[in-house]
C-alpha atoms as one frame of an Amber mdcrd trajectory, in Angstrom:
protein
 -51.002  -8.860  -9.693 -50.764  -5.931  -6.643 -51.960  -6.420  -3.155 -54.836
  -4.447  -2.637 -53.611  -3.669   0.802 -49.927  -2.098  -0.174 -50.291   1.416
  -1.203 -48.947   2.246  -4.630 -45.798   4.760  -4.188 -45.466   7.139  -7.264
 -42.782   7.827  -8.923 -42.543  11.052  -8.047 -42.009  10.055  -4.166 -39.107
   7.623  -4.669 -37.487  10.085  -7.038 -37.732  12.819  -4.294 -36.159  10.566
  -2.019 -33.284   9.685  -4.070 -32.263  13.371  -4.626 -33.348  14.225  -1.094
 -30.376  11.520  -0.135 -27.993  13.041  -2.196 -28.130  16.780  -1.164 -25.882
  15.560   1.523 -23.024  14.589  -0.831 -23.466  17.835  -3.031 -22.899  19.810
  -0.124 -19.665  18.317   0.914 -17.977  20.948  -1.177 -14.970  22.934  -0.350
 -14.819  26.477  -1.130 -11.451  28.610  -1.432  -9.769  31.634  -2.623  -6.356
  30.611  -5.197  -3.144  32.819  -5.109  -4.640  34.476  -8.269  -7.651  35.537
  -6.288 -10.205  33.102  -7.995 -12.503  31.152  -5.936 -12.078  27.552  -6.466
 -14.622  24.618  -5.333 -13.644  20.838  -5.037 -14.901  17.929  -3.047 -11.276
  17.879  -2.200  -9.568  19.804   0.594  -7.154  22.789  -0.983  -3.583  22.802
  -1.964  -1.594  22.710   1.250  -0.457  26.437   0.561  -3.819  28.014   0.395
  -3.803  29.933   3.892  -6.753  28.978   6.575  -8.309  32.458   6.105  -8.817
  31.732   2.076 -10.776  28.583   2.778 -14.478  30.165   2.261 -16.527  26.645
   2.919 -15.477  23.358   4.175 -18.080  20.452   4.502 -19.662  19.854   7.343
 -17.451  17.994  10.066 -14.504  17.985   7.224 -10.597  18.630   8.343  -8.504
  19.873   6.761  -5.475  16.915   6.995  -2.451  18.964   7.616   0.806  17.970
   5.581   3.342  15.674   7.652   5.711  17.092   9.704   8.587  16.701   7.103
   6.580  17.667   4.301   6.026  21.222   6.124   9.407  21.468   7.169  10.312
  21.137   3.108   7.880  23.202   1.960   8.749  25.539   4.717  12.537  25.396
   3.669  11.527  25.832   0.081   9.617  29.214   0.888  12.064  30.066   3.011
  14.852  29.083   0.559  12.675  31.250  -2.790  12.557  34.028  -0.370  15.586
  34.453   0.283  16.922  33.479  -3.429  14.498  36.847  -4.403  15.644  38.933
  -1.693  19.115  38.487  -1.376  20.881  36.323  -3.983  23.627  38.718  -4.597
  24.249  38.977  -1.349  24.289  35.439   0.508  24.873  32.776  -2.333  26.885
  30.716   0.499  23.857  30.605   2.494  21.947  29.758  -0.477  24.186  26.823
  -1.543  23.706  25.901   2.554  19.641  25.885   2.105  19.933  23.746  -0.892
  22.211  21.548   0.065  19.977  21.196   3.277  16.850  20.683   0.917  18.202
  18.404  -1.058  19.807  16.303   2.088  15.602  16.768   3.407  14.156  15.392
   0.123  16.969  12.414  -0.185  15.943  11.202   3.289  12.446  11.072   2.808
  13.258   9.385  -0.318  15.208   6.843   1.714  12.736   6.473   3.832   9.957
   5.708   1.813  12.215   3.244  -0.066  12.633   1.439   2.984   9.440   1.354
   3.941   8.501  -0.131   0.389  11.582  -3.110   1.178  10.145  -3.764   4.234
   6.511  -3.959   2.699   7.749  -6.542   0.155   9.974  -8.433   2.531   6.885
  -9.173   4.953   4.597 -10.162   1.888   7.521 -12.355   0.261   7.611 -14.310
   3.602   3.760 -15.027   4.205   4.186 -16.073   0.213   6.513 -18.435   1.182
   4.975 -19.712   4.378   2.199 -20.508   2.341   4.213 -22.279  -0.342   6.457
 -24.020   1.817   3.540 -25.335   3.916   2.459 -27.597   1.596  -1.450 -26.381
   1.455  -2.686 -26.949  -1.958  -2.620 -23.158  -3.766  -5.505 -21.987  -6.783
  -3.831 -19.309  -9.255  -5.245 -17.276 -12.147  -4.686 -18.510 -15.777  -4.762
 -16.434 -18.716  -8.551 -16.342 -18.922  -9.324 -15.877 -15.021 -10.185 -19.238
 -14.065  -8.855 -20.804 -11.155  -6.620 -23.811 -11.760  -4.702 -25.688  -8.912
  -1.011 -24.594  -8.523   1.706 -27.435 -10.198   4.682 -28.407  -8.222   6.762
 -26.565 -11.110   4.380 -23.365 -10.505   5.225 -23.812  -7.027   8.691 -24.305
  -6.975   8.888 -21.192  -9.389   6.872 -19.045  -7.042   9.307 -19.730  -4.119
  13.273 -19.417  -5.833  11.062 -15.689  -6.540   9.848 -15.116  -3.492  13.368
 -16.152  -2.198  14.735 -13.575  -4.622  12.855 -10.965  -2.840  13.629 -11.727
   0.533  16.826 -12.027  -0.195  16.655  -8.471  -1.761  14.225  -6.814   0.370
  14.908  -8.326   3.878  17.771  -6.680   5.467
């Protein structure tokens, strides 16, 4: 039974409501112009080559995240590099060979990088893993059908020659 007292809110109301709440996220559109000359909308920001002056519409209080600093230096040397391979490749292939070898030198260090920022990653979890192992606190794992069972010695003992494996890999 109602309360006499509460007013009775149509539908109508709380439905107005509901889309007047999500206006805000259908405006948070980006608007921009493609190489091709098409306009293109996303709730994403554009490709990192679409020039400032070809973004039409940006949310409100939205920034554009810039690419990192070695990600614009390679895509800078890549431009810089097709340029010149469509300018002058008859008449500078040693300079060529130069910008590629640079380019590839760019991309194998951020590839280095990023693998040793994974290592380290999986060295520091492999050591809280086996802090908590070797620390004797009593450890719940996952079985096959997602209930939680207390970890075995044998479980435990497994977990730790692989978490040793890992440090031993990962931690240099």
């Amino acid at each position: 039974m109602m309360n006499p007292r509460l007013p009775r809110r149509p539908l109508g109301v709380i439905c107005a409501l509901a889309l007047l709440a999500l206006t805000s996220v259908a405006h948070a559109q980006w608007k921009w112009r493609d190489a091709d000359g098409r306009t293109q909308y996303s709730d994403r920001p554009p490709p990192p080559n679409v020039a400032e002056k070809d973004i039409l519409q940006r949310p409100n209080n939205a920034v554009r995240v810039a690419p990192s600093s070695a990600q614009a230096a390679l895509q800078g040397a890549s431009a810089a590099a097709s340029a010149a391979t469509a300018a002058s490749a008859p008449a500078r292939p040693a300079s060529e060979s130069s910008s590629r070898d640079k380019l590839e030198k760019e991309r194998k260090a951020q590839e280095d990088k990023a693998r040793a920022e994974t290592a380290a990653e999986n060295c520091r979890q492999a050591q809280n893993s086996m802090r908590i192992l070797e620390s004797g606190v009593r450890v719940r794992t996952r079985g096959e059908n997602g209930e939680t069972q207390p970890m075995t010695e044998q479980m435990r003992q497994d977990q730790i020659r692989q978490a040793q494996v890992v440090i031993s890999t990962s931690c240099k």
